[in-house]
Each structure stands twice: as C-alpha cells, then as structure tokens.
N, C-alpha and C positions, 0 to 999 in steps of 0.2 A: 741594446736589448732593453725591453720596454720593462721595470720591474716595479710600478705603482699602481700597478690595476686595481680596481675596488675590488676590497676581497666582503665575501658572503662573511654574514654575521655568523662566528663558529658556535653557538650556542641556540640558533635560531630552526625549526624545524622548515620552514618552507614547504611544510605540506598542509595541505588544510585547509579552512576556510577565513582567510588572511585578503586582506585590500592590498595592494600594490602598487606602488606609481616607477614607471621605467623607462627607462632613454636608452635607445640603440645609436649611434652613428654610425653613417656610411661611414666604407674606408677610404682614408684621405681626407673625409668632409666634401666627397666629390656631391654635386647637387642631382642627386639619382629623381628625385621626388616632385621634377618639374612635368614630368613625361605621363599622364591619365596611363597609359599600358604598363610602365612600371609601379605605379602608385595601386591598379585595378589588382594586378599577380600580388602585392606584396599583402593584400588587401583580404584578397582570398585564402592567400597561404597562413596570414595571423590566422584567421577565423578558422582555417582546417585546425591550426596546433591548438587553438582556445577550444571546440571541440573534444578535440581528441585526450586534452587534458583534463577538460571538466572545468574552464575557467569561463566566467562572462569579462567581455570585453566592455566596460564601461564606457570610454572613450578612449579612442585612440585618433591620432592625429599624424600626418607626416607633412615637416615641415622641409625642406628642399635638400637636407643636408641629416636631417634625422628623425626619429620618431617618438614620440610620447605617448606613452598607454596610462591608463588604471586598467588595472583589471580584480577580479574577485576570485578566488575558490569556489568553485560550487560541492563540493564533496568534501569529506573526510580525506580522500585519496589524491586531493587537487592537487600534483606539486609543480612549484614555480620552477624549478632549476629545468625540468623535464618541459614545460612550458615556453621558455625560454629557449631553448637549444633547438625543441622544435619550429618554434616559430622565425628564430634564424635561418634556422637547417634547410625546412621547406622554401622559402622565401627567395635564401642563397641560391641554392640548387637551381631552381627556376628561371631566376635572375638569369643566372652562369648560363643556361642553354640559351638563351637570348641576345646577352650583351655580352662585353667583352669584361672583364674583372669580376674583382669578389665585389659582394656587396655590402657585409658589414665590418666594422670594428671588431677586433676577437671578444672583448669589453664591453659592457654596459653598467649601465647605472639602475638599482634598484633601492628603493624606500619601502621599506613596512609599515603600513600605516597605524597608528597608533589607535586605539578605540575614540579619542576625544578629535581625532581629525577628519573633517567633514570632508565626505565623498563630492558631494556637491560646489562646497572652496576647491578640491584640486582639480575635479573637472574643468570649474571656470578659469582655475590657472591656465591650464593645458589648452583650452579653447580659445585664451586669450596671446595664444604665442603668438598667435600671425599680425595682428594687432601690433604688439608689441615690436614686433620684427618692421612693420609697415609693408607688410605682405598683403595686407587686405584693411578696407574701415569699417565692416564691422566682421561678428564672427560666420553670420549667415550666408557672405560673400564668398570665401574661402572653400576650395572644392575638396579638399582632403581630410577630411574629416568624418569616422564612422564608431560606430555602436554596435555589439550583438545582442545590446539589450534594446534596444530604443531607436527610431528612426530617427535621420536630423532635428527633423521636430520638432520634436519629443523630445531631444538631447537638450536643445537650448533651451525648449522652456522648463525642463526638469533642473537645468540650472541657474538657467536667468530669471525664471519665473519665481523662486527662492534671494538670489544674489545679486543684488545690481550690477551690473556690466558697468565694468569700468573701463571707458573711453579711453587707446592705445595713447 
C-alpha cells in the first residue's frame, strides 16, 4: 500500500484565482500519449473540466507517460481540487470506453505558484520537456502540445519571444 502521495497544502484554499503547475501520470507509466486519438479525447476532456471549472489552460503538454499543465483561475469560485478530479474523471471515463485500463495514477503532483514566479519560465520549462527527453529538436516540432488561452503560435512566442529557448 502506497502511503507517500503528495498530500494538498492543509492551510492552502485552492479556490480562487491562483497559477498552478501539475503533473498527472499514466498508471504504470504505460506510454498512453503516443496515440493522436488518445492524446485528441484527453485533449478535449482537459478543456471540458477547465471550462467547467472556470480555469484557463495555459499550457499543457503530454508527454508519452504523463502530462504537464499551468493552468489559471479565472473566478473567485475557480477550485483546483474539483478541476483536477474533473479533468481525470472525464478523461478516465473516456479513455475506459475505448482502451483497456485506467488511465491515470490515483496521484499528482501540484505546485502554487508563487507571485514572483514567471508564468512565462514555467511555460518554457513545460514546453521544453520534449526537448529534454529528445522527443523532438525543437519545441514547434512536437505534436502535443495545447493552450485555451493561446494558439501554438502564439504559445511559443508568448514564451520564446520573452525567454530564450534553451537548446535540449
């Protein structure tokens, strides 16, 4: 029995209009995120739960084994934990009528970002996984990768046009 999961900051409200950086992985680390049909449903279903929570998806990326978002609050009433569950929940679900297994980890990983942490550095972090991994040479290459704020673009030059790209 798994008893190290990152536990939620117990003093922290997670409702609101709060910056977020978060990592889901498949269960197992199976590499669900090679497949454009799996990557399109998971794709869709983020952006139903970011909707429906009132959250902008900054960037989000899936990388073969897991995924990295930023995302925003757009409300007072924004909450993350309900953001979160949904954006699994739908995803799962979908997955599940599809393939054969679950598709995430019970667990994630989530960061609050701090006021003096630039949206724009952990974009370019997040955009530079693939890079890093040698999944792709540069980040324009790379097909998973999306915004409900911002087209591709518009994604990299909102960050690269700011932050030098630094070479995987």
């Amino acid at each position: 029995m798994r008893t190290n999961y990152p536990r939620h900051l117990p003093t922290f409200p997670y409702t609101g209009i709060y910056r977020y950086f978060l990592t889901f992985c498949t269960e197992d680390r199976v590499k669900r995120f090679t497949d454009c049909a799996v990557v399109d449903l998971v794709t869709t279903q983020f952006l139903r739960a970011a909707r429906d929570e009132e959250f902008a998806i900054i960037v989000c990326l899936l990388m073969p084994d897991h995924a990295h978002m930023l995302v925003e609050g757009q409300e007072d009433n924004s909450d993350l934990k309900k953001f979160i569950a949904r954006a699994k929940q739908f995803s799962g679900y979908e997955f599940g009528k599809r393939k054969d297994g679950r598709l995430w980890q019970k667990y994630g990983y989530e960061h609050v970002l701090r006021d003096e942490e630039s949206t724009g550095e952990i974009a370019a972090y997040i955009l530079e996984n693939p890079l890093r991994a040698k999944l792709a040479e540069t980040v324009e290459e790379y097909p998973y990768f999306f915004s409900s704020v911002y087209c591709r673009e518009e994604l990299v030059e909102f960050v690269f046009g700011r932050y030098s790209a630094r070479s995987g």
